[in-house]
C-alpha positions as CSV (number, residue, x, y, z in Angstrom):
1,X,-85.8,225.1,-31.4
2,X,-86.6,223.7,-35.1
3,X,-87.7,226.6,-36.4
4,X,-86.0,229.8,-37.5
5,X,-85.9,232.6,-35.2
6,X,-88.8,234.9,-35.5
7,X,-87.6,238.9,-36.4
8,X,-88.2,240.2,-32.9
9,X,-90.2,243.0,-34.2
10,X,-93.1,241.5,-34.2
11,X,-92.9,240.9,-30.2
12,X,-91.8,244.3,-29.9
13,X,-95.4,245.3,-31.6
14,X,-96.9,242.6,-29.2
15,X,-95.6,244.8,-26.0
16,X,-96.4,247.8,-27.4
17,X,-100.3,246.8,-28.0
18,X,-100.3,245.5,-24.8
19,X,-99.0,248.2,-22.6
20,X,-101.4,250.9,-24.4
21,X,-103.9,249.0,-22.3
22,X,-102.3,248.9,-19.1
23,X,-103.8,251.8,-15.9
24,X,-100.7,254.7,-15.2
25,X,-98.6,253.7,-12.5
26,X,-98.9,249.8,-13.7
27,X,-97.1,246.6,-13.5
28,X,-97.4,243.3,-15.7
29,X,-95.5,240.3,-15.0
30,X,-95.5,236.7,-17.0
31,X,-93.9,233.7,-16.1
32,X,-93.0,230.4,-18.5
33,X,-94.9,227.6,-17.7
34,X,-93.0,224.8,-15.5
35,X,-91.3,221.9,-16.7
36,X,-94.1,218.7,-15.7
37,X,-92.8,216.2,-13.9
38,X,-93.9,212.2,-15.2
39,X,-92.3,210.6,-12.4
40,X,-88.3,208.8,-11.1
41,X,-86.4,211.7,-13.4
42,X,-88.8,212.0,-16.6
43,X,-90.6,215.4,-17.2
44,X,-92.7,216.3,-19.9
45,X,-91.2,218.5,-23.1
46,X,-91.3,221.9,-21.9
47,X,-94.3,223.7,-23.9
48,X,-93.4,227.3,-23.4
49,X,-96.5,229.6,-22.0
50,X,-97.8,231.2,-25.2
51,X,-98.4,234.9,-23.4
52,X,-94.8,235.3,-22.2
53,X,-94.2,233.8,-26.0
54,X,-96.4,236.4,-27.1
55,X,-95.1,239.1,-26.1
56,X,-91.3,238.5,-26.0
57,X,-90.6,235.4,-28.5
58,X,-88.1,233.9,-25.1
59,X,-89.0,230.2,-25.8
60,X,-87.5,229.0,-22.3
61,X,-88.3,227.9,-18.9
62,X,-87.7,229.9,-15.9
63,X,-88.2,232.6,-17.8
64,X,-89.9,235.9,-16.3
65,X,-91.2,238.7,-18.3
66,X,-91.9,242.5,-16.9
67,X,-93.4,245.2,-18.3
68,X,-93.7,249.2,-16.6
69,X,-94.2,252.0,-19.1
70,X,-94.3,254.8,-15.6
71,X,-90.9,253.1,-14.7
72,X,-88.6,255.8,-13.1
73,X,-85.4,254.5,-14.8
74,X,-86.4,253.9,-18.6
75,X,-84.3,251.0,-18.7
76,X,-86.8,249.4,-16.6
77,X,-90.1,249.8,-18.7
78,X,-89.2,246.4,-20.3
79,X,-87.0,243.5,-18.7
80,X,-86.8,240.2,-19.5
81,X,-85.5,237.7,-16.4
82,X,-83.7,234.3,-17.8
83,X,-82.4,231.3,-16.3
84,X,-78.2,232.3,-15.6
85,X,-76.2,229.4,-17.4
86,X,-72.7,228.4,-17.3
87,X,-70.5,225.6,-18.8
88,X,-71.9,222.7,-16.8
89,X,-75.7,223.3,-18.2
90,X,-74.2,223.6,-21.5
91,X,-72.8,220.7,-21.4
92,X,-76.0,218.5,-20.0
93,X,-78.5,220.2,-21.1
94,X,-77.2,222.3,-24.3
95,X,-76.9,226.3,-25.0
96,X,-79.6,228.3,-23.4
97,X,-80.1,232.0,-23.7
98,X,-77.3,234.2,-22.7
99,X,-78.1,238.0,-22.5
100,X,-77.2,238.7,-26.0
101,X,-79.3,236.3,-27.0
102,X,-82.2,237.2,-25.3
103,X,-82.3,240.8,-26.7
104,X,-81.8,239.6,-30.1
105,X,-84.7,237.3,-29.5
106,X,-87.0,239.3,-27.3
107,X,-86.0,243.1,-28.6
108,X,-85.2,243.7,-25.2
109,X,-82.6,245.9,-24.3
110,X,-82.7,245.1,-20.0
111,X,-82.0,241.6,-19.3
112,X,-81.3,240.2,-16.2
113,X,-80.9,236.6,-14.6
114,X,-83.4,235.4,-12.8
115,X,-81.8,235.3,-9.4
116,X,-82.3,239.5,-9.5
117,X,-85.7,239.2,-9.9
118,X,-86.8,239.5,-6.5
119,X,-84.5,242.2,-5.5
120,X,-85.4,244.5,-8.7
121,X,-89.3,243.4,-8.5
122,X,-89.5,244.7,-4.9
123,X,-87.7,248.1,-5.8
124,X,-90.2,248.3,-9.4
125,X,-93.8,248.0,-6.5
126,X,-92.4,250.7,-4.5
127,X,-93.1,253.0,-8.1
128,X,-96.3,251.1,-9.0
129,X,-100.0,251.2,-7.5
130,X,-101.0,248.3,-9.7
131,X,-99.9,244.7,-10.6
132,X,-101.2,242.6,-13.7
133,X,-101.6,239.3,-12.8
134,X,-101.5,236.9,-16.2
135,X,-105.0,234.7,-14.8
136,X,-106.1,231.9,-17.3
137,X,-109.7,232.9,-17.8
138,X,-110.2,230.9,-21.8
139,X,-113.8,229.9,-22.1
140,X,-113.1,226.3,-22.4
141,X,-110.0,226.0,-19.7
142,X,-110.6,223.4,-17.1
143,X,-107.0,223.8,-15.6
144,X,-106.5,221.9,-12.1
145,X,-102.3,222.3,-11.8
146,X,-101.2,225.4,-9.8
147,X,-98.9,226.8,-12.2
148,X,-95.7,228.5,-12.0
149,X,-97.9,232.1,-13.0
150,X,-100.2,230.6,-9.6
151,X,-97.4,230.4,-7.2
152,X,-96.3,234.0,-8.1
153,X,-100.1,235.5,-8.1
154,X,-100.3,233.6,-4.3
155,X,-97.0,235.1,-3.3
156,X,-97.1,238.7,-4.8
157,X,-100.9,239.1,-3.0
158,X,-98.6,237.9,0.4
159,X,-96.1,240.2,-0.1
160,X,-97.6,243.4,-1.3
161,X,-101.2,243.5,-0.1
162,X,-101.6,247.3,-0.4
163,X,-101.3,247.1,-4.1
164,X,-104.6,247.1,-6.4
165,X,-104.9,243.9,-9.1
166,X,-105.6,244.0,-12.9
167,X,-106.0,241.4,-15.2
168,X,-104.2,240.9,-18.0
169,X,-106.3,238.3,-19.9
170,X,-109.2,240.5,-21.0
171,X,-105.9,242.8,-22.8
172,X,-104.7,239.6,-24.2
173,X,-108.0,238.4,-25.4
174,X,-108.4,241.9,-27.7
175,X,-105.1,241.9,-28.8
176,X,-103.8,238.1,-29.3
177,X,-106.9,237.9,-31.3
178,X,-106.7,239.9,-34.6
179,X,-103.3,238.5,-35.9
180,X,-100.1,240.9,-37.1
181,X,-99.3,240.3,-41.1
182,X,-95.7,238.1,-39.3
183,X,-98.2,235.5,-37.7
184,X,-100.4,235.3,-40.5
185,X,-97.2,234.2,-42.2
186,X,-96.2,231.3,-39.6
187,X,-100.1,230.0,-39.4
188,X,-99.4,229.7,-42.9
189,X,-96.2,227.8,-42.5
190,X,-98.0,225.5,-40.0
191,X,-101.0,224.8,-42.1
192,X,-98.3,224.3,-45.3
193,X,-96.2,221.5,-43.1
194,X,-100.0,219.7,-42.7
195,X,-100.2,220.1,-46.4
196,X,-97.4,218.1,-46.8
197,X,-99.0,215.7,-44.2
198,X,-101.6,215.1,-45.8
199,X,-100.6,214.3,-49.5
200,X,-98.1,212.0,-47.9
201,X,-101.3,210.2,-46.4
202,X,-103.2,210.4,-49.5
203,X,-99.9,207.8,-51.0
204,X,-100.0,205.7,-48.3
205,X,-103.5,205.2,-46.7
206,X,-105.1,201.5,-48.0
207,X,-107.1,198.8,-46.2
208,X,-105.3,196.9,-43.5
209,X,-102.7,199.7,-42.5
210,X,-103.5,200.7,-38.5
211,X,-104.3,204.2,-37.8
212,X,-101.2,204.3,-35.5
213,X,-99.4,203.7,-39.0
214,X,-101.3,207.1,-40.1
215,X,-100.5,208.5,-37.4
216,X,-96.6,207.9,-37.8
217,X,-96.8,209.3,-41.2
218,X,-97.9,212.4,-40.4
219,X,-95.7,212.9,-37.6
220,X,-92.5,212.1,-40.0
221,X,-93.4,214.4,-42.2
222,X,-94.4,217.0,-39.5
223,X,-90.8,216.7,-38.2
224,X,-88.6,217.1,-41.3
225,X,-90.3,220.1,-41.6
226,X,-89.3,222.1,-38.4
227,X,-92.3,221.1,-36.5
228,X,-92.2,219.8,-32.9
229,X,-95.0,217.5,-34.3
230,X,-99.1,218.0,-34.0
231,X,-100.2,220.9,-32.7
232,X,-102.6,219.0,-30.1
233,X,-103.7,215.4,-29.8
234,X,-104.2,214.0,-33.4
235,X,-107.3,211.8,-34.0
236,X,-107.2,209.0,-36.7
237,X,-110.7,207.9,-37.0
238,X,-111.6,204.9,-39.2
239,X,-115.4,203.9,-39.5
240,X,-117.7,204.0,-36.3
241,X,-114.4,205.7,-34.7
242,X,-115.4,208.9,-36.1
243,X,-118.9,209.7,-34.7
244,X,-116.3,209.8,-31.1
245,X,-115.6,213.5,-31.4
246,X,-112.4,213.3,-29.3
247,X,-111.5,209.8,-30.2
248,X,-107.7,210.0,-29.8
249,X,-107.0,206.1,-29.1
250,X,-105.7,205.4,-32.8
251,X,-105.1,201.8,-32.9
252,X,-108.0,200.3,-34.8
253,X,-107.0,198.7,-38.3
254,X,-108.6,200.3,-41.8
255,X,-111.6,198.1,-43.2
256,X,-111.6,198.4,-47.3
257,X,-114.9,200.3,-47.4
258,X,-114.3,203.1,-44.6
259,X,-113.7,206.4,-44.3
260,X,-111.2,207.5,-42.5
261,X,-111.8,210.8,-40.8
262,X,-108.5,213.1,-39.8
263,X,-108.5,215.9,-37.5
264,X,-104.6,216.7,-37.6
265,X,-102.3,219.8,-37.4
266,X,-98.7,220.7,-37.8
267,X,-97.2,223.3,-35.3
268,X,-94.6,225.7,-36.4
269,X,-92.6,228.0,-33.9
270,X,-95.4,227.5,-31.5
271,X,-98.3,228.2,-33.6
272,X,-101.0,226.0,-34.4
273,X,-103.0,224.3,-37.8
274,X,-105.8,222.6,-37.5
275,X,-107.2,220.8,-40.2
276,X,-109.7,217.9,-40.6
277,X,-110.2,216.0,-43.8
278,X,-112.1,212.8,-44.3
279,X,-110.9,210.1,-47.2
280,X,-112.0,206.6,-48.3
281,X,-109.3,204.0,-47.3
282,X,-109.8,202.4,-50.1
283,X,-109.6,205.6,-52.4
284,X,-113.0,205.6,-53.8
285,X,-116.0,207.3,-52.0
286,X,-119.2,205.0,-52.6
287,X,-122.6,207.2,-54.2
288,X,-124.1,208.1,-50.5
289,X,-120.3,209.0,-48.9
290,X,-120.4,211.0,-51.6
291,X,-123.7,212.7,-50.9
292,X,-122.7,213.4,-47.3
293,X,-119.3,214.5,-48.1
294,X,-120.4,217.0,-50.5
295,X,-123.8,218.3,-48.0
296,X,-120.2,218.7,-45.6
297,X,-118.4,220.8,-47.8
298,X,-121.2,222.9,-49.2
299,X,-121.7,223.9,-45.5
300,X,-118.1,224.3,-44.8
301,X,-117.9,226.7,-47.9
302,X,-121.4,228.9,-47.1
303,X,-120.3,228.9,-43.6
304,X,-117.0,230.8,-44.3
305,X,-118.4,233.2,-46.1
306,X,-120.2,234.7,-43.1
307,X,-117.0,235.2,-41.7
308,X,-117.0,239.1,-42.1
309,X,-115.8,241.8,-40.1
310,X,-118.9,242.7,-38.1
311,X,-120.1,239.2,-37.5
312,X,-120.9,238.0,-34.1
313,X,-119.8,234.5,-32.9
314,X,-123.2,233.2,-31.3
315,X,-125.1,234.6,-34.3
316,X,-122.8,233.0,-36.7
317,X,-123.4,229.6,-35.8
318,X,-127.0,230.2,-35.5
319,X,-127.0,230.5,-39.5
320,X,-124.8,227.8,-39.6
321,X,-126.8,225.8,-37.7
322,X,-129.9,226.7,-40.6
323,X,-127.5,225.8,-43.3
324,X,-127.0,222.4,-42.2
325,X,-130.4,221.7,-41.4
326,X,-131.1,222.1,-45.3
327,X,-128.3,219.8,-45.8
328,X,-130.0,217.4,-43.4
329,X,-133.2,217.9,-44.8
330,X,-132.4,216.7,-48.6
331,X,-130.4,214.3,-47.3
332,X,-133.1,212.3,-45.9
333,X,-131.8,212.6,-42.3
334,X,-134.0,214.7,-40.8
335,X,-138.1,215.3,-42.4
336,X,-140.3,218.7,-42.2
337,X,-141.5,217.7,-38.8
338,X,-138.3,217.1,-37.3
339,X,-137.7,220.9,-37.4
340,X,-141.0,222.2,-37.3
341,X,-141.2,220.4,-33.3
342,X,-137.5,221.0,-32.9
343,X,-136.5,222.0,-29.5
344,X,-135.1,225.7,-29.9
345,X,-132.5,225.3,-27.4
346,X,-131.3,221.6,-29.2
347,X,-132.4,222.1,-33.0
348,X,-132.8,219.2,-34.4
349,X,-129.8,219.2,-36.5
350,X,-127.9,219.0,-33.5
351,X,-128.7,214.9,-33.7
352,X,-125.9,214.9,-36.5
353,X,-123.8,218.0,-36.1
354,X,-123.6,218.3,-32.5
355,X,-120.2,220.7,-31.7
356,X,-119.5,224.1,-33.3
357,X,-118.4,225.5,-36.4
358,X,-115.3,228.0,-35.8
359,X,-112.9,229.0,-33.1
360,X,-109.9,231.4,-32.9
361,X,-107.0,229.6,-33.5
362,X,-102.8,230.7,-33.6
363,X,-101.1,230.3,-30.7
364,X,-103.1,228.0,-28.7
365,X,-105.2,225.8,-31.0
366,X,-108.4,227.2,-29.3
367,X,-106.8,230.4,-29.8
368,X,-107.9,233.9,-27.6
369,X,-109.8,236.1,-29.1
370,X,-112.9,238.0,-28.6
371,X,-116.1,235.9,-28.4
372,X,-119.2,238.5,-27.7
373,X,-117.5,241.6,-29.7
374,X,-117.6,242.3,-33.7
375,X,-115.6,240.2,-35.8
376,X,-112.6,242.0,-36.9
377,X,-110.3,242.1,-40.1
378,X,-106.9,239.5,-39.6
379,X,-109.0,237.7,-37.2
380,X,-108.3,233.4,-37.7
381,X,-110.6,231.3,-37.1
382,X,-111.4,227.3,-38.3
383,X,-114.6,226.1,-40.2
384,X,-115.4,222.7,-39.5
385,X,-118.5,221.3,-39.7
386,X,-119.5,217.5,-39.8
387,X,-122.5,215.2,-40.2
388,X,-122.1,211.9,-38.1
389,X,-124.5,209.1,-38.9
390,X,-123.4,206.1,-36.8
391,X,-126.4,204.2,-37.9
392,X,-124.3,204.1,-41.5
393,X,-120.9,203.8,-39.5
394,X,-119.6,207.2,-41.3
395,X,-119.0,210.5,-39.7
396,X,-117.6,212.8,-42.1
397,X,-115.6,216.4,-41.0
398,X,-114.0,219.0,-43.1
399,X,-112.2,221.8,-41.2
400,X,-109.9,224.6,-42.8
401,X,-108.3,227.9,-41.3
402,X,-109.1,230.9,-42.7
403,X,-108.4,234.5,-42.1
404,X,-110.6,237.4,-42.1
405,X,-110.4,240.2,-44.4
406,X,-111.4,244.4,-45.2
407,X,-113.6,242.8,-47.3
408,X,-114.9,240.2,-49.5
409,X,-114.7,236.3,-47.9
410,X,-111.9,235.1,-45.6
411,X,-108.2,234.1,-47.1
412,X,-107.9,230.0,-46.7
413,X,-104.5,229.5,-45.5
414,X,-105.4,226.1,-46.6
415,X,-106.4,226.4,-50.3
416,X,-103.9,223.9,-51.6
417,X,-105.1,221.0,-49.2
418,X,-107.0,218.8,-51.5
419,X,-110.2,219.1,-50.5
420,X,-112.6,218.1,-53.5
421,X,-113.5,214.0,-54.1
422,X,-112.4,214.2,-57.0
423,X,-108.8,215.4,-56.5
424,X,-108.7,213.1,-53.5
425,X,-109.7,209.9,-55.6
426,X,-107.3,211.1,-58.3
427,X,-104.3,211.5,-55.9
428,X,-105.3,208.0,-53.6
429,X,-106.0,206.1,-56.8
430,X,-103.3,208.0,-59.4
């Protein structure tokens, strides 16, 4: 891995939160996520399964997490199952985790190689009544691969059939949401590599470079700075490009006169940013860019401070949604009548600002987290709204991550991201 190990404290905090959930007389399991074949030899880079990440910091495939607080033997309340190496993987595929490893990493003291897993899984169920299975149940998942945590749900229901099921996603949703003070840290670290990012894109962005070229630059400096690279997909958006909301294809050449709209994060150690900032290619906003951009960020700035503790999602994007029709309104965009017949379930406003404002975000870019409940304290989330006119071949998005606090308005993990026209002009033109 690129980045420095994480002080396994903080997944031995994870376990603990977890397991205050679970019923008496309960087992959890978690598997790592498969290596994805591309076809002949090629597989995907392994992406590790953030739960089993989560909750032990083992960052390997084939890895198998178990968790039984009623366990008889009190070695067994935690074990973590890893691949067995030797000499010849060393050599081909380089070190993996031996057993001292894994406890230095994980915090736990039981490890054993995978190949016991069946053998000490079978002995744990004759002590348990109930099994967690690790089900992906994320509002927006749209998952069609059987996974690696799918083959074992299929085969434990085979195996042990008298045994009730739990769930452990509704557990993970609670906790996994409000963030310990150690992930708040490497968000931070994630959103500082973008930093970086970004002012290096602010030097070289000009009319006639190719988004790809963009692109590059932000991976580079991504990179040298422990990251894998972007946290998801990154869209470079020049012109029409950004009133596409997923436009990803990033080979269109920069017109002097565009903005260039960039929805772009660094990962570090697994955890995501996720920023979006829009700049002129040519370094200077014209008057009515500049009119938009600022409606943008006024709404981006009101809109984080109803990030409270006590605020509920739906509701929050309701207000939002009332902001920016203001915005609209003296813009010229939309007229009195436009939102006086608006249709309630499509306001009007919805012509130009047509996705959401916030989601959780940390180890999964749409982070879990509680939807319907209270906002709570240490709670992450992104504000990004956007006004996309394609009649005037301009979208314009903002986004920032911020994190929710006792009291008073969020913390911005992304203050120092130039964010202003004026500081963006100074450091594209300077």
């Amino acid at each position: 891995m690129k980045y420095r190990q994480i002080d396994s404290k903080l997944f031995i905090k994870n376990r603990k939160k977890f397991m205050a959930h679970m019923k008496p007389k309960s087992i959890a399991v978690f598997n790592s996520n498969d290596v994805y074949p591309v076809s002949a030899d090629s597989t995907m880079p392994f992406e590790q399964h953030r739960d089993i990440f989560y909750l032990s910091g083992a960052d390997q495939e084939e890895t198998i997490l178990l968790l039984f607080p009623n366990a008889m033997d009190k070695k067994h309340k935690e074990v973590l199952f890893v691949r067995e190496t030797n000499a010849h993987i060393a050599v081909w595929e380089g070190e993996k985790l031996t057993k001292e490893k894994a406890t230095e990493v994980s915090g736990i003291e039981t490890i054993y190689w995978l190949s016991d897993f069946d053998k000490t899984f079978f002995d744990l169920m004759t002590e348990a009544e109930t099994i967690y299975f690790n089900t992906n149940e994320h509002y927006r998942q749209a998952v069609e691969t059987q996974t690696r945590e799918d083959r074992f749900i299929e085969k434990c229901k085979k195996d042990f059939p008298a045994h009730q099921w739990a769930k452990s996603n509704p557990i993970l949703q609670k906790i996994r949401g409000v963030k310990e003070p150690e992930e708040i840290e490497l968000l931070q670290q994630a959103c500082d590599i973008t930093e970086k990012g970004f002012r290096r894109i602010l030097q070289f962005t000009k009319p006639g470079v190719w988004e790809y070229e963009m692109e590059a630059e932000f991976l580079h400096e991504f990179i040298r700075n422990r990251s894998k690279g972007f946290a998801y997909t990154p869209i470079i958006a020049s012109g029409n490009n950004a009133n596409v909301l997923h436009y990803i294809e990033n080979n269109q050449q920069v017109k002097d006169g565009d903005l260039i709209l960039m929805d772009v994060g660094a990962e570090y150690a697994n955890y995501s940013s996720d920023m979006t900032r829009t700049i002129p290619a040519n370094g200077k906003f014209t008057d009515r860019q500049k009119q938009v951009y600022n409606a943008v960020l006024r709404v981006k700035n009101e809109a984080t401070k109803l990030l409270v503790p006590g605020s509920i999602w739906a509701e929050y994007h309701k207000e939002v949604g009332k902001i920016m029709t203001s915005e609209l309104l003296g813009l010229g965009l939309l007229n009195k009548a436009d939102v006086q017949n608006e249709d309630k379930d499509w306001p009007a406003y919805k012509k130009y600002f047509m996705h959401g404002t916030s989601h959780h975000i940390g180890l999964n870019t749409h982070d879990y987290g509680e939807l319907k409940t209270p906002m709570k304290p240490n709670m992450v989330f992104t504000v990004e709204p956007g006004i996309y006119i394609p009649d005037e071949q301009m979208g314009i998005r903002i986004e920032d991550d911020v994190v929710i606090r006792e009291t008073g308005e969020p913390f911005n993990l992304m203050q120092n991201i130039p964010i202003e026209i004026e500081e963006i002009e100074e450091l594209m033109l300077g």
